[in-house]
Every structure is written in structure tokens, then in C-alpha cells.
C-alpha positions as CSV (number, residue, x, y, z in Angstrom):
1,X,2.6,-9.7,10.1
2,X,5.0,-7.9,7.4
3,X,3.7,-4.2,7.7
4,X,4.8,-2.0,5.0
5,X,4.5,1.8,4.1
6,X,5.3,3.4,1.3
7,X,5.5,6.8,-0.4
8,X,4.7,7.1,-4.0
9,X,6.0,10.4,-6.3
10,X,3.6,10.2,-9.3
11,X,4.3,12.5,-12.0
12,X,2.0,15.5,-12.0
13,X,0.1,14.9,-15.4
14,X,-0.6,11.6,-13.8
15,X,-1.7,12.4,-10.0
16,X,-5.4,12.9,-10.8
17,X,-5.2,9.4,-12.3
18,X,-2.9,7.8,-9.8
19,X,-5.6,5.5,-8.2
20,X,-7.1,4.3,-11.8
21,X,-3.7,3.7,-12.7
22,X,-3.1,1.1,-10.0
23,X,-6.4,0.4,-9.5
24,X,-6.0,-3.5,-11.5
25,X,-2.9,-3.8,-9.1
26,X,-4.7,-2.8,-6.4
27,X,-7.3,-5.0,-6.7
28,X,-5.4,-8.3,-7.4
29,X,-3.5,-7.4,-4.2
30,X,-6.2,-7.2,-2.3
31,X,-8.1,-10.6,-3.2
32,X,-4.5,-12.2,-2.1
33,X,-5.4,-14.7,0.0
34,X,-2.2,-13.4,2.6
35,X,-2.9,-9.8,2.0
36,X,-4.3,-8.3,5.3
37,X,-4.7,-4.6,4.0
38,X,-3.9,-2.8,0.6
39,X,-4.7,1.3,1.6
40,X,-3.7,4.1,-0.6
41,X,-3.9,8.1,0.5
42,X,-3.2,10.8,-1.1
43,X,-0.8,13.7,1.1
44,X,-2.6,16.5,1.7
45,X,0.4,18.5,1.5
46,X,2.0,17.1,-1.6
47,X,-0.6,16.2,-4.3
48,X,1.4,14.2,-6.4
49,X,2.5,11.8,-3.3
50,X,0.6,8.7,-2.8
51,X,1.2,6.6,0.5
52,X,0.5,2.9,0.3
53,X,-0.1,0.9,3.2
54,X,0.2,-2.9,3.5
55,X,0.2,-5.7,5.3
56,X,0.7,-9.6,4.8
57,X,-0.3,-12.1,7.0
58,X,3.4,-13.7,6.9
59,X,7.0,-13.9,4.9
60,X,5.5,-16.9,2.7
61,X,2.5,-14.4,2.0
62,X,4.8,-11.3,1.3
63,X,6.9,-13.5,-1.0
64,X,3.5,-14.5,-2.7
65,X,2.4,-11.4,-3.6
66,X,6.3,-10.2,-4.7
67,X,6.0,-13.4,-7.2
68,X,2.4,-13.0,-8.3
69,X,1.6,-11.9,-11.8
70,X,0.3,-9.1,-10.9
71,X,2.9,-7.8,-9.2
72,X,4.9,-8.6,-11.6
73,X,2.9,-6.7,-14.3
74,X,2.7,-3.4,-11.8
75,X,6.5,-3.4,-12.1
76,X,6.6,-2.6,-15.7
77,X,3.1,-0.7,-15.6
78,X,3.5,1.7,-12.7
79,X,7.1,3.2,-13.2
80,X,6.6,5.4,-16.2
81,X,3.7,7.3,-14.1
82,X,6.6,8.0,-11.0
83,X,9.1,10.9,-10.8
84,X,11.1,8.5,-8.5
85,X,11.8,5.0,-7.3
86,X,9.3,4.4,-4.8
87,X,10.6,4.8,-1.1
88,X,9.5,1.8,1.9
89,X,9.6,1.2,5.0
90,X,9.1,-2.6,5.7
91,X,9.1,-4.7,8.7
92,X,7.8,-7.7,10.5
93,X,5.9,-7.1,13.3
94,X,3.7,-9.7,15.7
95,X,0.6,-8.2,15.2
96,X,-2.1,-9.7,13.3
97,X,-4.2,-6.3,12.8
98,X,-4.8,-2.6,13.8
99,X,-4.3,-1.8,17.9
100,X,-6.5,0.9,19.1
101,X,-4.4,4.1,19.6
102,X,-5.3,4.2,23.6
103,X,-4.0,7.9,24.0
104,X,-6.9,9.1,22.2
105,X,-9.3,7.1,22.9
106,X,-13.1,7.3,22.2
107,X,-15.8,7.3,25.2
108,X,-18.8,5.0,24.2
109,X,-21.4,7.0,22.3
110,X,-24.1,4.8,23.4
């Protein structure tokens, strides 16, 4: 699975908006049929950060969704709405979903 993390600087005036703004993107991206996940947050110490986090089933489904029309489209849509380029972390890992974070696990409430 390509996992990938990524911090979003939106301009102030557009913060509020941020999620309407990339809400077409977001939802073409996550009807891909490789896309695993497609997760935006807001920081709760920076409001005008958004971080996005992805996954793709594989490399053939990453490059997909980097070649898509959609994708294509957010990367003249979204940029005027940034104070910066867009940093990323991004990296293939064998996983094919979420692992349960054992250190703080849950007793069964049943």
C-alpha cells in the first residue's frame, strides 16, 4: 500500500472553505477504484493547516490517480487557495489497512 500524509497551508481567507474547495477533488479520489482512504483534518493548533491522509492500494493505483483528470484539474484549482507548496511524506508500505494501535488498547465493552 502507498501511504501518504500531507500538510496543507490554505490561505486564511480561504480556511473556513478549505473542505468545499477540494470537496469535487475529494470526492473523485475517493470513488478511485485503488484509493484505499482519502481523510482530511483540520490542526487544532494551526487553523489554516489541513492534513490529508491517503492511501492507494498499489504503485499502478498511485500513478492512476496522479494521471486522472481530476487530479489533474486540482493541480490548477487548489494552488491559488495555498500560502505554500504542499509538504508530503510518501511511502510504500506492506499493509493493506489500519493496525490496531496495541499500546492503547480498548477492553471489550460488552
Amino acid at each position: 500500500m502507498i501511504f501518504i500524509t500531507a500538510k496543507f497551508q490554505v490561505l486564511p481567507e480561504y480556511a473556513d472553505r478549505w473542505p468545499e474547495i477540494a470537496g469535487e477533488f475529494t470526492e473523485a479520489t475517493r470513488a478511485e477504484p485503488g484509493c484505499q482512504w482519502f481523510d482530511w483534518s483540520r490542526s487544532v493548533e494551526d487553523p489554516n493547516e489541513y492534513v490529508l491522509v491517503e492511501a492507494f492500494r498499489d504503485d499502478a493505483a498511485g500513478a492512476a490517480h496522479v494521471q486522472s483528470d481530476h487530479f489533474k484539474k486540482a493541480q490548477q484549482t487548489l494552488p491559488p487557495h495555498l500560502a505554500e507548496t504542499p509538504r508530503i511524506i510518501n511511502f510504500t508500505i506492506p499493509q493493506d489497512d489500519w493496525s490496531e494501535l496495541g499500546e492503547m488498547a480498548v477492553p471489550s465493552r460488552g
